[in-house]
N, CA, C and O atoms as a Tripos MOL2 file, in Angstrom:
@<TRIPOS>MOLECULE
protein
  296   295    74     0     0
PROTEIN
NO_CHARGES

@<TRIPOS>ATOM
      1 N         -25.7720    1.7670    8.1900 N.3       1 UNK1
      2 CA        -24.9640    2.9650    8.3820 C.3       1 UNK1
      3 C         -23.5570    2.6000    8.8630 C.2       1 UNK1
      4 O         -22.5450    3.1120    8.3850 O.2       1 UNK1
      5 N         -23.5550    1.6030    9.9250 N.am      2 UNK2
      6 CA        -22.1160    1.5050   10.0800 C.3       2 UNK2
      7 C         -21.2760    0.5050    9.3520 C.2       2 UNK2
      8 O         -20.1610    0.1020    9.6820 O.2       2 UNK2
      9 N         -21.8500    0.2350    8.5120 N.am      3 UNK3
     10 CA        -21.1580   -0.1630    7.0980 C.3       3 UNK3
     11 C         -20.4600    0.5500    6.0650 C.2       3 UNK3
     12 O         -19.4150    0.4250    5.4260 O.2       3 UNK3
     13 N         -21.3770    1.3010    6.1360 N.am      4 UNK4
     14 CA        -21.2660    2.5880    5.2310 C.3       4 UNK4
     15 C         -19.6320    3.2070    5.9450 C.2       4 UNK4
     16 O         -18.6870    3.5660    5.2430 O.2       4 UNK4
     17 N         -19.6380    3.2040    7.1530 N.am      5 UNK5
     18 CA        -18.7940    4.0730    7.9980 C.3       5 UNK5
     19 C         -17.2340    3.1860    7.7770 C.2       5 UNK5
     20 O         -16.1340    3.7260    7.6600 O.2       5 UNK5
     21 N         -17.4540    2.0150    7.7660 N.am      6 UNK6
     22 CA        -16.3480    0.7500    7.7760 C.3       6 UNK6
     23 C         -15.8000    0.9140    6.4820 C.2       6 UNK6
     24 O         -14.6330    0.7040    6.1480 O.2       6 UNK6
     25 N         -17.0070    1.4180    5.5830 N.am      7 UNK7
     26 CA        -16.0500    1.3820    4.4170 C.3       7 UNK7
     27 C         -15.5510    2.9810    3.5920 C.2       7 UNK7
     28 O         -15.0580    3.0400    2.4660 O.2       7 UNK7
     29 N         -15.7530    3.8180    4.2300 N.am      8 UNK8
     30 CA        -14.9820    5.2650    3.8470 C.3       8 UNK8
     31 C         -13.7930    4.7520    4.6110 C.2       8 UNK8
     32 O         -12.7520    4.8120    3.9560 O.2       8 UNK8
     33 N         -13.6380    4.1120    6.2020 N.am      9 UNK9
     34 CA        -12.3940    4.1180    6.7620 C.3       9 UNK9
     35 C         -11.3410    2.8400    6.4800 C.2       9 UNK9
     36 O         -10.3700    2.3690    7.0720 O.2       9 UNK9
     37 N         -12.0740    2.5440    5.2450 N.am     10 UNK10
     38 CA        -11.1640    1.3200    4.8270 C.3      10 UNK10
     39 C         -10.4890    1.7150    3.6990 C.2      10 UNK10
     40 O          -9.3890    1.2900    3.3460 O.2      10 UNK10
     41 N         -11.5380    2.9930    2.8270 N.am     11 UNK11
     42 CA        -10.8010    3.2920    1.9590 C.3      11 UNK11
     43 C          -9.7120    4.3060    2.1650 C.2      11 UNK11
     44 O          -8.6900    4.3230    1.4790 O.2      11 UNK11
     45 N         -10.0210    5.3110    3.3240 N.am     12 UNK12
     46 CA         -9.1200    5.8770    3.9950 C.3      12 UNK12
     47 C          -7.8590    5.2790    4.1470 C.2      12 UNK12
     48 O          -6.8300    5.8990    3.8750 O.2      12 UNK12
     49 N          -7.8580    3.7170    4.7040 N.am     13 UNK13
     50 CA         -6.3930    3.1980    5.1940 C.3      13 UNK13
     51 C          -6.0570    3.0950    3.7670 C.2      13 UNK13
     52 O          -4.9570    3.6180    3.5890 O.2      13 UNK13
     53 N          -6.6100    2.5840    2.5660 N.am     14 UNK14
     54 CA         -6.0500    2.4220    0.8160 C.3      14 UNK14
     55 C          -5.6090    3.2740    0.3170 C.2      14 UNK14
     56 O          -4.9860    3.3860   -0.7390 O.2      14 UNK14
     57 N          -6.0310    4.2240    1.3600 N.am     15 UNK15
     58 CA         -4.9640    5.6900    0.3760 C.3      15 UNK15
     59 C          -3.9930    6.0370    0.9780 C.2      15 UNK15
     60 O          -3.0560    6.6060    0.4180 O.2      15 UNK15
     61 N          -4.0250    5.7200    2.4500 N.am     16 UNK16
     62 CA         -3.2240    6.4850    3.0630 C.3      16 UNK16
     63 C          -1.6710    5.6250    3.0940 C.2      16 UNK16
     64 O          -0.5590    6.0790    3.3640 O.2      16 UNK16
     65 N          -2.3040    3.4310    2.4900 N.am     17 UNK17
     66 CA         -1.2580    3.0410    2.7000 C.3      17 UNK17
     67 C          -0.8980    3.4100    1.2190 C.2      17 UNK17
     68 O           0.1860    3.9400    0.9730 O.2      17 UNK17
     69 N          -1.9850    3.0740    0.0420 N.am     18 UNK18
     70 CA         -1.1380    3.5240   -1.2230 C.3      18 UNK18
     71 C           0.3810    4.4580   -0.8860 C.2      18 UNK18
     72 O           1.5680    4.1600   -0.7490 O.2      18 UNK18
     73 N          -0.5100    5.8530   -0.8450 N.am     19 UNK19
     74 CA          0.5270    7.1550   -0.2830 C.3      19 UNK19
     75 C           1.8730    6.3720   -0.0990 C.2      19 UNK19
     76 O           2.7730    6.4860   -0.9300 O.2      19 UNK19
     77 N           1.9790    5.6400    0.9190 N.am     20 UNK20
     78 CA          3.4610    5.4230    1.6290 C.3      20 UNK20
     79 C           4.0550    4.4090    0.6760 C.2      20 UNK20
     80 O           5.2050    3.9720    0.6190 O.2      20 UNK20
     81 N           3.0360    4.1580   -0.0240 N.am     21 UNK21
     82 CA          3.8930    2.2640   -1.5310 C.3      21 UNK21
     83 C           4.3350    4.0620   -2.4460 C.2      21 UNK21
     84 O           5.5050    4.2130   -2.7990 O.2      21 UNK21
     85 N           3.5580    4.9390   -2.6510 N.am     22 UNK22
     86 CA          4.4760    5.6640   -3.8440 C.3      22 UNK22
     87 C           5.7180    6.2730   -2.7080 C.2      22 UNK22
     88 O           6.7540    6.7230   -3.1990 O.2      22 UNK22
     89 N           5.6310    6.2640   -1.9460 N.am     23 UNK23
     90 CA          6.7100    7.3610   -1.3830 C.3      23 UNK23
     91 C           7.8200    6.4520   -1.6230 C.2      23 UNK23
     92 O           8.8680    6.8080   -2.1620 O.2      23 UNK23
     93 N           7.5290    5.0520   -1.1380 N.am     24 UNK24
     94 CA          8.5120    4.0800   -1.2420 C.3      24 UNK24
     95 C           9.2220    3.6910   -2.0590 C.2      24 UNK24
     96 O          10.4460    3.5690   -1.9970 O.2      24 UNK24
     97 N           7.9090    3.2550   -3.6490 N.am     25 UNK25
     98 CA          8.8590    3.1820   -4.2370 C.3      25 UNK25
     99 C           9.1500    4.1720   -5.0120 C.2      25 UNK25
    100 O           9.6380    3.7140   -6.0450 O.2      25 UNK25
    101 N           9.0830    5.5800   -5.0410 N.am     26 UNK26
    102 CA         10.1260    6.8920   -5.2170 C.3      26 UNK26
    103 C          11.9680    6.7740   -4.6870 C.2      26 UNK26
    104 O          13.0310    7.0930   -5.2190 O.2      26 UNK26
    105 N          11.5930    6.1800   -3.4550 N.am     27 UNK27
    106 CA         12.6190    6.3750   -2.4480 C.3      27 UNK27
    107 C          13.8640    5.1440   -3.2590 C.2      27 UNK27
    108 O          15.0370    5.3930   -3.5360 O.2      27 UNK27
    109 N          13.0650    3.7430   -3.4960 N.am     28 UNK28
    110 CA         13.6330    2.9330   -4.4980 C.3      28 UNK28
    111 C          14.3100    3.3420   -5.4320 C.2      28 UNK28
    112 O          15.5280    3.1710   -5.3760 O.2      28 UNK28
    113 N          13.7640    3.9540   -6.4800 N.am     29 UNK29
    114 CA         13.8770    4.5050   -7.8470 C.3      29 UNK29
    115 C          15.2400    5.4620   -7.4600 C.2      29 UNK29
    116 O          16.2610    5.2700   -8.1190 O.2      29 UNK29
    117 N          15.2390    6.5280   -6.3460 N.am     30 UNK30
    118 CA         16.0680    6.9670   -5.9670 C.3      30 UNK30
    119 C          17.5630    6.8050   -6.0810 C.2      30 UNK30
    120 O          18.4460    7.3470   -6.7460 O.2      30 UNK30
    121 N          17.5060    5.8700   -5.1940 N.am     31 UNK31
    122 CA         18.7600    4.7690   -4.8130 C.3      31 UNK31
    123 C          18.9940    4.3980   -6.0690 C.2      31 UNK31
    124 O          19.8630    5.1950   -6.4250 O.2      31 UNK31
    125 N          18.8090    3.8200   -6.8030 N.am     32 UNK32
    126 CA         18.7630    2.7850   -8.0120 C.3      32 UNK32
    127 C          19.5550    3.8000   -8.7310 C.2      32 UNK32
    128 O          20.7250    3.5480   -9.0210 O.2      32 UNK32
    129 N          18.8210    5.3230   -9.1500 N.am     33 UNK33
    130 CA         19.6030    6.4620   -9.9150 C.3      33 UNK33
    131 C          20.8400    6.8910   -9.4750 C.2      33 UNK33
    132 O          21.8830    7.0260  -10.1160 O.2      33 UNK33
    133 N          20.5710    7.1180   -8.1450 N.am     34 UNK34
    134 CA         21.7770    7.5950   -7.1420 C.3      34 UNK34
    135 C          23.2370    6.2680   -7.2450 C.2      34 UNK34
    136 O          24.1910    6.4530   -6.4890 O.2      34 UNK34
    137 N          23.2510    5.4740   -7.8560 N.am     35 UNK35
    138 CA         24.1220    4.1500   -8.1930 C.3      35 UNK35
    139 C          24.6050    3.3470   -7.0380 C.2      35 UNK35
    140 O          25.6940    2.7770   -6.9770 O.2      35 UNK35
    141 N          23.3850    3.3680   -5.8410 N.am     36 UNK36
    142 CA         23.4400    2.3650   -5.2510 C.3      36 UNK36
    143 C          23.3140    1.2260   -5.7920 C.2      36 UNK36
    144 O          22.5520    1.0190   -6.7360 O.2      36 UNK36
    145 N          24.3310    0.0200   -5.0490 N.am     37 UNK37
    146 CA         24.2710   -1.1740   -5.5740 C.3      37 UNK37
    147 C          22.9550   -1.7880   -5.2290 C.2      37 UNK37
    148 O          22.1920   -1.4620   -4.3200 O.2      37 UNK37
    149 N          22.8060   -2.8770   -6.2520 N.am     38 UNK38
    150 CA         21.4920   -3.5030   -6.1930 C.3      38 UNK38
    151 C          21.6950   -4.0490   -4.7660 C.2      38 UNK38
    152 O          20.7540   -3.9620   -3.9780 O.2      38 UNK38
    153 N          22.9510   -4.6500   -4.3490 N.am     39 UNK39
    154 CA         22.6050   -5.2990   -3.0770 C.3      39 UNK39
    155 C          22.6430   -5.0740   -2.1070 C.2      39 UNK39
    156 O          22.4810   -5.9010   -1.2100 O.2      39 UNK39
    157 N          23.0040   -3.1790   -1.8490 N.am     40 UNK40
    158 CA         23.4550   -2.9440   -0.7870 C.3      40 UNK40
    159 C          22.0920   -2.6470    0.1790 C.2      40 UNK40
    160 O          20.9620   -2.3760   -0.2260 O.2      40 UNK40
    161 N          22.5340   -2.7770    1.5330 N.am     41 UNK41
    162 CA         21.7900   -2.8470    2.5490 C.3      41 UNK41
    163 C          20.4400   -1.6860    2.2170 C.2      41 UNK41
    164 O          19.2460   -1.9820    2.2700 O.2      41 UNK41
    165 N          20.9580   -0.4530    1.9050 N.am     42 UNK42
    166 CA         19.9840    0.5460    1.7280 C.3      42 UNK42
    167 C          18.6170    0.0060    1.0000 C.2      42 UNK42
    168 O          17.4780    0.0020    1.4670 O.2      42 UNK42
    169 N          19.2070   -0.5880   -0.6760 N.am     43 UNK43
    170 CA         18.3690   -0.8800   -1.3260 C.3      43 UNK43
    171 C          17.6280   -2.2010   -1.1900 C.2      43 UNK43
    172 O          16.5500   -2.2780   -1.7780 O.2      43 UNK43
    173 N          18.0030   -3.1200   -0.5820 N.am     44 UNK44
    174 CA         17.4100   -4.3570    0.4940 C.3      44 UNK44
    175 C          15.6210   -3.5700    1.0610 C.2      44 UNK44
    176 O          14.4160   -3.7100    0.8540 O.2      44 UNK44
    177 N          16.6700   -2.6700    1.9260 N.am     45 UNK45
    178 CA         15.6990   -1.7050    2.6800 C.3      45 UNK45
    179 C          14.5230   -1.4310    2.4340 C.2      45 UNK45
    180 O          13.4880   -1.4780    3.0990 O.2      45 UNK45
    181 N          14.9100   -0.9680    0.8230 N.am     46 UNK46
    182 CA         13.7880   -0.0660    0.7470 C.3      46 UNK46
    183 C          13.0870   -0.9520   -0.3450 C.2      46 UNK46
    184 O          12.1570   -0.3340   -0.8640 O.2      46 UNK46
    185 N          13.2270   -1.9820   -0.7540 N.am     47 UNK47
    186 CA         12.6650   -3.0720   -1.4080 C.3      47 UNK47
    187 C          11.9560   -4.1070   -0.3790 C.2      47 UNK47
    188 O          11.0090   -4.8500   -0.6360 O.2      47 UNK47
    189 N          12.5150   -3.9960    0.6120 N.am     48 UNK48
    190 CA         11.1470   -5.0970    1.3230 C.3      48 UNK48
    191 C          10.6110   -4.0630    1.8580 C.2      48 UNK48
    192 O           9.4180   -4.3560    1.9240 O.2      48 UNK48
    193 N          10.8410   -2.3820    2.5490 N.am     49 UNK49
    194 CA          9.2800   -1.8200    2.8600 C.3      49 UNK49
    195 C           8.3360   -1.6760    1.5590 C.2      49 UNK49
    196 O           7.1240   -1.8550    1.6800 O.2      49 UNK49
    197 N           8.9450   -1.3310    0.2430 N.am     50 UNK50
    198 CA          8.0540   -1.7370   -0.5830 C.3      50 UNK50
    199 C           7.2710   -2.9550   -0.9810 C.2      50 UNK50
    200 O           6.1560   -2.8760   -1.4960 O.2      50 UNK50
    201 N           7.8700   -4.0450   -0.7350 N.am     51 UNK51
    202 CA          7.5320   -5.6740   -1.0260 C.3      51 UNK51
    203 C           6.0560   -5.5950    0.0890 C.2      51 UNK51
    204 O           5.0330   -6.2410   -0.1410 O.2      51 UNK51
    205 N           6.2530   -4.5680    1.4260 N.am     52 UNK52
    206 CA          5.4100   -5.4290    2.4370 C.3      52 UNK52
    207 C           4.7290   -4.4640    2.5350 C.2      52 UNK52
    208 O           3.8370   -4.8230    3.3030 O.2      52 UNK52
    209 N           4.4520   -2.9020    2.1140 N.am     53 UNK53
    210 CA          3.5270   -2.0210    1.4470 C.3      53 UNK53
    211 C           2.5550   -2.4350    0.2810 C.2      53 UNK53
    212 O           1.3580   -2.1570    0.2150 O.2      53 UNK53
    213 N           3.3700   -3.2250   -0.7140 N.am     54 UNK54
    214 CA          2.2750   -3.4970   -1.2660 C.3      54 UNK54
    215 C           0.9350   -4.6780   -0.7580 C.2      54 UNK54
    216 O          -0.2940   -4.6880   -0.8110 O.2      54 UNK54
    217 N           2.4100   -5.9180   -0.0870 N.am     55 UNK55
    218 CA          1.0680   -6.5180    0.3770 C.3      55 UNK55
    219 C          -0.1300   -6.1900    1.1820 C.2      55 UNK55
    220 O          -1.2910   -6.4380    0.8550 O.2      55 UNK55
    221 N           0.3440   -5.4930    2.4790 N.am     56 UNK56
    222 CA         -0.7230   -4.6620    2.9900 C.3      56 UNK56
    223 C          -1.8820   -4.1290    1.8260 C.2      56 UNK56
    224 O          -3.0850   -4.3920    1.8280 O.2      56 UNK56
    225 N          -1.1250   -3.3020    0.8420 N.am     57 UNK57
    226 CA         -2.3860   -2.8300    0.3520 C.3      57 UNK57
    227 C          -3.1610   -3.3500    0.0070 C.2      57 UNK57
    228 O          -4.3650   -3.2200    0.2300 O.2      57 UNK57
    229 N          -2.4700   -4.2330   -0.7780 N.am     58 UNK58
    230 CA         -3.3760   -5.5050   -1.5990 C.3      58 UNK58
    231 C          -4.4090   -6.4660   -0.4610 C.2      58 UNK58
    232 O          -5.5050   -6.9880   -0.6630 O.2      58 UNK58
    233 N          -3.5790   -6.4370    0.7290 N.am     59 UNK59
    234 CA         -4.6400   -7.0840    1.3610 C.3      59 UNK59
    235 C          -5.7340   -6.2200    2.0120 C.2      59 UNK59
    236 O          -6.8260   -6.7010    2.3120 O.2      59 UNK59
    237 N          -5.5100   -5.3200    2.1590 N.am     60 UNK60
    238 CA         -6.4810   -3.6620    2.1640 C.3      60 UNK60
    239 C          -7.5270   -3.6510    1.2570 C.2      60 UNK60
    240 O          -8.7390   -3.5030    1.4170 O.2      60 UNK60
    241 N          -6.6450   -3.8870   -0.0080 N.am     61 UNK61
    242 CA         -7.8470   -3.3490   -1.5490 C.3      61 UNK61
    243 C          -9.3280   -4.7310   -1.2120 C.2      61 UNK61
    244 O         -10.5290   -4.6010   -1.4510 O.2      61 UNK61
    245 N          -8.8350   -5.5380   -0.8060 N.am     62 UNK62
    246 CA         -9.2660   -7.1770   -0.7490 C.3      62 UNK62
    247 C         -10.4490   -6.7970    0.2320 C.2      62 UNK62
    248 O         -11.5900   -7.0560   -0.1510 O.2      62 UNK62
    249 N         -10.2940   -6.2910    1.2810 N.am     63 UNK63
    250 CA        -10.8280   -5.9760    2.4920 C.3      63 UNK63
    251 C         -12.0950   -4.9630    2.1570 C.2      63 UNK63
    252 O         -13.2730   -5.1060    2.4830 O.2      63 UNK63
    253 N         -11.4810   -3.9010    1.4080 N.am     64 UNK64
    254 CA        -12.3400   -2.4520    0.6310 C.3      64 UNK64
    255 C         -13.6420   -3.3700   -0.3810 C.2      64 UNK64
    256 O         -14.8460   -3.1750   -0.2090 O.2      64 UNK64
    257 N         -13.2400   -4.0740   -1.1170 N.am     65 UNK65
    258 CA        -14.0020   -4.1620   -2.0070 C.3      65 UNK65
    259 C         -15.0930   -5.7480   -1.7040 C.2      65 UNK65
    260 O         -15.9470   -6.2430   -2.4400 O.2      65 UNK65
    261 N         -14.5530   -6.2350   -0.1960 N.am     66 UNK66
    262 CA        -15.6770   -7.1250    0.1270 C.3      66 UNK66
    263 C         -16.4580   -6.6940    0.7700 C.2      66 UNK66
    264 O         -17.3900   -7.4210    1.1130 O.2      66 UNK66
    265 N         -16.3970   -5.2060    1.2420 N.am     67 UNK67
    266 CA        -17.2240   -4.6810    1.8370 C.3      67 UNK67
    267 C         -18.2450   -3.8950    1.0210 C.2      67 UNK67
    268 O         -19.4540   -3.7290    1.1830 O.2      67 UNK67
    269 N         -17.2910   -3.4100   -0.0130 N.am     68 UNK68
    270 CA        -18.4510   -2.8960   -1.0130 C.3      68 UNK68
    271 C         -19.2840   -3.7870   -1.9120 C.2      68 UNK68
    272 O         -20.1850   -3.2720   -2.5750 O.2      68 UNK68
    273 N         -19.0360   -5.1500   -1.9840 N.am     69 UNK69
    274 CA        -20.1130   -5.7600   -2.2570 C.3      69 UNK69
    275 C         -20.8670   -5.8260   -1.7370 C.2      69 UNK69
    276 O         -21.9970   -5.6190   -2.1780 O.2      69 UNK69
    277 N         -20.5240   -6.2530   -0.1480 N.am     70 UNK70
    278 CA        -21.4460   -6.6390    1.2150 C.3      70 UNK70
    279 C         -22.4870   -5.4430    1.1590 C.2      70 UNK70
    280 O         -23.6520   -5.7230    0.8770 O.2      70 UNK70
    281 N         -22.1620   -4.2280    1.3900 N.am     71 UNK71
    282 CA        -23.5170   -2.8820    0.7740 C.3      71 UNK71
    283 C         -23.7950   -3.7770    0.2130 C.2      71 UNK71
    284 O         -24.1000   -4.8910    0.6390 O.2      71 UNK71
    285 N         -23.6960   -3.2470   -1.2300 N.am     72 UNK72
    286 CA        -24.3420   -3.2050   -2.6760 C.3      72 UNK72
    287 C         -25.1520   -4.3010   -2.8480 C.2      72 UNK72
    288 O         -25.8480   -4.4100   -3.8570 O.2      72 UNK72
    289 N         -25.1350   -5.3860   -1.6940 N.am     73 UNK73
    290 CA        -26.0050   -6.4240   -1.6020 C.3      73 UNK73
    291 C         -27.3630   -6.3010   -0.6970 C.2      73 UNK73
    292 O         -28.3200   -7.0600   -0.5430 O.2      73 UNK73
    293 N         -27.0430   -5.0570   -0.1840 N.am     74 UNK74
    294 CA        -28.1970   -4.6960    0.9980 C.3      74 UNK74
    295 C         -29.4970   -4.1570    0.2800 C.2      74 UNK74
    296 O         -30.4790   -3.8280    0.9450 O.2      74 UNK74
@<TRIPOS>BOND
     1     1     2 1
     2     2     3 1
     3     3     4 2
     4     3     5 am
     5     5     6 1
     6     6     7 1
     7     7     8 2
     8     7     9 am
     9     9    10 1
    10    10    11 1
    11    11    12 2
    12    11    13 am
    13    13    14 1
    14    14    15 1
    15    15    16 2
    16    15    17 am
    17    17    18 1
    18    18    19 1
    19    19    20 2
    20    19    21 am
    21    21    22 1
    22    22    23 1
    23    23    24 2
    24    23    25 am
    25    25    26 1
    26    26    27 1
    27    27    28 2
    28    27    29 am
    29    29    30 1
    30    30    31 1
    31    31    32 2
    32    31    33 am
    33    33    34 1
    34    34    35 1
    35    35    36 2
    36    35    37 am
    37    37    38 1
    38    38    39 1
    39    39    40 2
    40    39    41 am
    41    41    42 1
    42    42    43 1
    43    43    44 2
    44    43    45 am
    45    45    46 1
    46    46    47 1
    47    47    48 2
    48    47    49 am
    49    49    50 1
    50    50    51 1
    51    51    52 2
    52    51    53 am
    53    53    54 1
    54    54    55 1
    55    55    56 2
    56    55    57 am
    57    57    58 1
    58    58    59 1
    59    59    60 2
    60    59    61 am
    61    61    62 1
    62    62    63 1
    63    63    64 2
    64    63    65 am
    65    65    66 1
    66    66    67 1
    67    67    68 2
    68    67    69 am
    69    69    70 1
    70    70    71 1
    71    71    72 2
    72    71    73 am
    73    73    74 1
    74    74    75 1
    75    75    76 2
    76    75    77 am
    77    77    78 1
    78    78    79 1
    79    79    80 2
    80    79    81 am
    81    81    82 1
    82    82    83 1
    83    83    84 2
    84    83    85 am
    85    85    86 1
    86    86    87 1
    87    87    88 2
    88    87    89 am
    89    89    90 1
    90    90    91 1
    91    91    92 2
    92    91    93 am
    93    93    94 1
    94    94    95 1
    95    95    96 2
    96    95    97 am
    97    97    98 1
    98    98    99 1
    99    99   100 2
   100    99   101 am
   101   101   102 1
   102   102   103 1
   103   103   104 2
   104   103   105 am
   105   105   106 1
   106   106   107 1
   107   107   108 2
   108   107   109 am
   109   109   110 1
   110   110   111 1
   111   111   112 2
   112   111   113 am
   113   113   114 1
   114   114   115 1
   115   115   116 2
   116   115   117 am
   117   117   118 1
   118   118   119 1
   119   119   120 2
   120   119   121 am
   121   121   122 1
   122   122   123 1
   123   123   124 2
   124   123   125 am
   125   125   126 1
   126   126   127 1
   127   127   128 2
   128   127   129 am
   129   129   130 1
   130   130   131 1
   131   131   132 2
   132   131   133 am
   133   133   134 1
   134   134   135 1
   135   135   136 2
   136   135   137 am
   137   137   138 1
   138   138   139 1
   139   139   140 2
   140   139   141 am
   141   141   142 1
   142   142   143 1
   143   143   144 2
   144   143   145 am
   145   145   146 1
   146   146   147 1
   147   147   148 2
   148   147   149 am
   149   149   150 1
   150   150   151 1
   151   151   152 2
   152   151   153 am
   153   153   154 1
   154   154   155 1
   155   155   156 2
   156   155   157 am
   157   157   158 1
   158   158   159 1
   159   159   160 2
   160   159   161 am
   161   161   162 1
   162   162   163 1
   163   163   164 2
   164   163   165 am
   165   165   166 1
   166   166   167 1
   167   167   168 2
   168   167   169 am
   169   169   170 1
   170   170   171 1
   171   171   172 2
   172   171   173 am
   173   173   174 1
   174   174   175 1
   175   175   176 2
   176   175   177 am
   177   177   178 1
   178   178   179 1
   179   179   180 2
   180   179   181 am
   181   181   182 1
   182   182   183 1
   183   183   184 2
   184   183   185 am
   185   185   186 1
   186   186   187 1
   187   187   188 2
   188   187   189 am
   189   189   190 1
   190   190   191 1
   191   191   192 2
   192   191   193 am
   193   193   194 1
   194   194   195 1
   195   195   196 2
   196   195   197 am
   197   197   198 1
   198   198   199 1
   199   199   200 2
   200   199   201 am
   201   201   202 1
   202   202   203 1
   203   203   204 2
   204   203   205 am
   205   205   206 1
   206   206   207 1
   207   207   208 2
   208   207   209 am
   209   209   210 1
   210   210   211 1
   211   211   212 2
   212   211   213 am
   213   213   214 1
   214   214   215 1
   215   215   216 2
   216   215   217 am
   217   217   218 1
   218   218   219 1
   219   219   220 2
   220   219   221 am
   221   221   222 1
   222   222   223 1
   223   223   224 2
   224   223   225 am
   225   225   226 1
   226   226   227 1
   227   227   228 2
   228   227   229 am
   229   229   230 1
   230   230   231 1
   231   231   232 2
   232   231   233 am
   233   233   234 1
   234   234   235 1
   235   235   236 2
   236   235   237 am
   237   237   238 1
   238   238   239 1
   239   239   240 2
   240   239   241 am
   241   241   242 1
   242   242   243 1
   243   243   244 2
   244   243   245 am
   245   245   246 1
   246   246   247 1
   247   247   248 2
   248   247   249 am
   249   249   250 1
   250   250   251 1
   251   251   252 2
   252   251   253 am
   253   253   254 1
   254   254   255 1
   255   255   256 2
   256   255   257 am
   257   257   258 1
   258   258   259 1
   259   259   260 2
   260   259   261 am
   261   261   262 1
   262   262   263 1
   263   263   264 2
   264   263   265 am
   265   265   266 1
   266   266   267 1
   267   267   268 2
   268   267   269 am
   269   269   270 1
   270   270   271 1
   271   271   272 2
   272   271   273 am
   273   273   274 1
   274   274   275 1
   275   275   276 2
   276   275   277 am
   277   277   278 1
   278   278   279 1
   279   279   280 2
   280   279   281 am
   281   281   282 1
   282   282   283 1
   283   283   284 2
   284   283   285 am
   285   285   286 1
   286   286   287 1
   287   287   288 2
   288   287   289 am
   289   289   290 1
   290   290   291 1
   291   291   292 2
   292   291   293 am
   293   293   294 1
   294   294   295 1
   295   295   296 2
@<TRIPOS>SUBSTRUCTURE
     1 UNK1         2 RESIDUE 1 A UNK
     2 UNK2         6 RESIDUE 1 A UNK
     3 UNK3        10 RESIDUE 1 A UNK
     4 UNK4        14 RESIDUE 1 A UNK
     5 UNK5        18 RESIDUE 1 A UNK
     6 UNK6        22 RESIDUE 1 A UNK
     7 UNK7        26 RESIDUE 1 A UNK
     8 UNK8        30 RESIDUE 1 A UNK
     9 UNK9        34 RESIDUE 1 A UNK
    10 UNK10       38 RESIDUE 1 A UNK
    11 UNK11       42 RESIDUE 1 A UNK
    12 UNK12       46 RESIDUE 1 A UNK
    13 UNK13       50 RESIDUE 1 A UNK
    14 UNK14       54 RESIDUE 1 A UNK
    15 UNK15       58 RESIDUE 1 A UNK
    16 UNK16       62 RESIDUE 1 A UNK
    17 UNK17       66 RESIDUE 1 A UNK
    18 UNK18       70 RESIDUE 1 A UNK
    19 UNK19       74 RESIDUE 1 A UNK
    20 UNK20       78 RESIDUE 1 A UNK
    21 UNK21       82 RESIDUE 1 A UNK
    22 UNK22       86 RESIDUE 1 A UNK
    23 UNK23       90 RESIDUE 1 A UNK
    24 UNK24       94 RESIDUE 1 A UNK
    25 UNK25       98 RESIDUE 1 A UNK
    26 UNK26      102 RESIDUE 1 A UNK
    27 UNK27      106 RESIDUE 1 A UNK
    28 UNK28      110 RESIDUE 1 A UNK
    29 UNK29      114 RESIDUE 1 A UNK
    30 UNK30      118 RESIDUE 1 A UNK
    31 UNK31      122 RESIDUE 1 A UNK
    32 UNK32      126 RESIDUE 1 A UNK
    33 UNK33      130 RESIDUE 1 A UNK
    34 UNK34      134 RESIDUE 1 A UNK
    35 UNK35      138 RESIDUE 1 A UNK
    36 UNK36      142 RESIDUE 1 A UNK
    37 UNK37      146 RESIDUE 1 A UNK
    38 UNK38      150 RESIDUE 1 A UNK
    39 UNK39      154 RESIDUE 1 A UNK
    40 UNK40      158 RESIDUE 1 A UNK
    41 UNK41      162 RESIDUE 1 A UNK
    42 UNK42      166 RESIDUE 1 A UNK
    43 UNK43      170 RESIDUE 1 A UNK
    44 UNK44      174 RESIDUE 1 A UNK
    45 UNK45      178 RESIDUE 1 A UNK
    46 UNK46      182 RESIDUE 1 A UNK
    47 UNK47      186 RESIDUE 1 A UNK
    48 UNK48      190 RESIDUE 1 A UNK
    49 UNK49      194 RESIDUE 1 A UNK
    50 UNK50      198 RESIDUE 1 A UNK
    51 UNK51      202 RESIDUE 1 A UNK
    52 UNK52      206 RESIDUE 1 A UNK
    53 UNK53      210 RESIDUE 1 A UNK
    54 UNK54      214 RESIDUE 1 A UNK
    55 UNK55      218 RESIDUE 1 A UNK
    56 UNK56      222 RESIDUE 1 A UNK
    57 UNK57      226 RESIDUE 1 A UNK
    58 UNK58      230 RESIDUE 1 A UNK
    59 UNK59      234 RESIDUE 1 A UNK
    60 UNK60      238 RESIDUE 1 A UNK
    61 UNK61      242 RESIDUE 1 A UNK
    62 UNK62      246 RESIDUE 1 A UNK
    63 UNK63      250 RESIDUE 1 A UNK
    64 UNK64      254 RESIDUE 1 A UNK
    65 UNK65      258 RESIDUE 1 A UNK
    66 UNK66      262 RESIDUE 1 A UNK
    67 UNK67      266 RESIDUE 1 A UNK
    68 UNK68      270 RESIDUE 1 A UNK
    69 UNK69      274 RESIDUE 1 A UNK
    70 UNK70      278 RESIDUE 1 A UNK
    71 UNK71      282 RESIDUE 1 A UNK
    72 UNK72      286 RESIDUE 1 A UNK
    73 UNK73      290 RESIDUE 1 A UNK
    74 UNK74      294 RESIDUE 1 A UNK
């Protein structure tokens, strides 16, 4: 059972960090239209919270789905 519990709240954090990688890179895409320069500080900005959103997730998704083996092995 508290496996079970570890892994709704893992998938919980995968959505909730997904959520903030689209907000981000919306916020990217933004800038980019808006004719901010590629190098200016803003778009720096908002390219490494995206760069380090995704890794989180990815290291999230990594986390989610060794647990759902770990079940599915029970």
């Amino acid at each position: 059972m508290k496996s079970k519990i570890e892994l709704v709240r893992s998938a919980i954090d995968l959505t909730k960090v997904g959520e903030a990688l689209n907000k981000a890179k919306i916020n990217l895409k933004t800038l980019i239209e808006n004719g901010y320069d590629y190098e200016s500080q803003e778009v720096k900005d908002a390219l490494n919270e995206c760069m380090h959103l995704s890794a989180q997730w990815t290291m999230l998704e990594e986390y989610h789905l060794a647990l759902k083996s770990k079940i599915a092995k029970k």
